[in-house]
C-alpha positions as CSV (number, residue, x, y, z in Angstrom):
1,X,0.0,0.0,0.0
2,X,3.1,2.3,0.5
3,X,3.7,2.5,-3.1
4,X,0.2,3.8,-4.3
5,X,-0.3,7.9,-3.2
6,X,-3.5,8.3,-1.1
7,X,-5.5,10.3,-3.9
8,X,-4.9,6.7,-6.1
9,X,-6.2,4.3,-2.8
10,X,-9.2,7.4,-2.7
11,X,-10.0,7.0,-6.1
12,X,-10.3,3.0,-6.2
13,X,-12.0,3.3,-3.1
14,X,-14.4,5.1,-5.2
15,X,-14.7,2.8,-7.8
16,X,-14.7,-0.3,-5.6
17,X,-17.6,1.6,-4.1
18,X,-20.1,2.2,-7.2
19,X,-19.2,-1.2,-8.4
20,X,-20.3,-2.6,-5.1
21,X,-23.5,-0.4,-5.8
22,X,-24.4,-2.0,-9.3
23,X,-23.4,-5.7,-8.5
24,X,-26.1,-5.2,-5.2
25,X,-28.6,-3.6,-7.8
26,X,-28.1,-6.6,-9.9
27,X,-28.3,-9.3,-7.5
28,X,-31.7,-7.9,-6.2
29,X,-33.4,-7.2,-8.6
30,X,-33.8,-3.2,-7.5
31,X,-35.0,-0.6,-10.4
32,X,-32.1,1.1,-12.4
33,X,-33.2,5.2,-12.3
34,X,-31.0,7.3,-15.0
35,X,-30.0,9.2,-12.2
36,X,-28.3,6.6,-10.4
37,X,-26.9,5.4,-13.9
38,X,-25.4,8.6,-14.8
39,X,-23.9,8.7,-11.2
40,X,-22.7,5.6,-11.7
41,X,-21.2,6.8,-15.5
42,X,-19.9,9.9,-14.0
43,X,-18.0,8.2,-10.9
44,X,-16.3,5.5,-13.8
45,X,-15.6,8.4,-16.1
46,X,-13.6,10.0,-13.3
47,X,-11.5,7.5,-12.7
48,X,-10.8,7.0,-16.4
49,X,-10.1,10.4,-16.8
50,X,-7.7,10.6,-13.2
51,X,-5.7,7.6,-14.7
52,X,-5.3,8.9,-17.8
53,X,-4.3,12.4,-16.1
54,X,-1.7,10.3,-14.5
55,X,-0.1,8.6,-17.7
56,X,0.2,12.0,-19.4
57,X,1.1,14.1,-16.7
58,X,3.5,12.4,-14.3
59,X,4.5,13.8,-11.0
60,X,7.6,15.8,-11.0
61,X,9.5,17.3,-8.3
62,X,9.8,21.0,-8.4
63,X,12.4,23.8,-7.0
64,X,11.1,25.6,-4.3
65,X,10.1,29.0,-4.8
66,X,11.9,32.3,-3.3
67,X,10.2,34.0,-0.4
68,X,9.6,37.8,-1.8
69,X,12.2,38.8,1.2
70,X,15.0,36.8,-0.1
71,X,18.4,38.3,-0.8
72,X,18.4,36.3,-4.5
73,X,14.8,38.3,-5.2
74,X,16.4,42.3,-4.4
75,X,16.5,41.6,-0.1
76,X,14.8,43.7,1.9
77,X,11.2,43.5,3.3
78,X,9.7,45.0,0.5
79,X,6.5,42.7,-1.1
80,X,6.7,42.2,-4.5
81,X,9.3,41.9,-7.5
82,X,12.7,44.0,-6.9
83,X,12.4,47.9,-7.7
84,X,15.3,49.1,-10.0
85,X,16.2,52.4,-10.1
């Protein structure tokens, strides 16, 4: 489990969930509304579209930003970019 981020174990938790739903609908017998079908669409489409998110746009580690204050950005206690003069 340490190698899956918690948005990943959220999101199958999710699908587990709906699927859970629809195997209970079909095993008794209960009416199929089209809201419950389009929640059911929307939840799956989520998932699709969060995986595919992932393959296209993997996580990358990024440089920290500079506070405003620091000596690289013109020092000082000013807020916002460096005045030249």
């Amino acid at each position: 489990m340490g190698l899956i981020s918690p948005v990943s174990q959220s999101v199958a938790n999710t699908l587990k969930r709906a699927l859970l739903i629809w195997l209970s609908i079909l095993h008794f017998g209960n009416e199929v509304t089209w809201l419950s079908a389009f929640g059911t669409a929307a939840c799956v489409g989520g998932v699709f579209a969060y995986n595919h998110a992932r393959r296209v746009y993997p996580y990358r580690e990024t440089e920290p930003l500079l506070p405003m204050s620091s000596p690289l950005n013109g020092g000082g206690d000013t807020v916002g970019p460096p005045k030249h003069v």
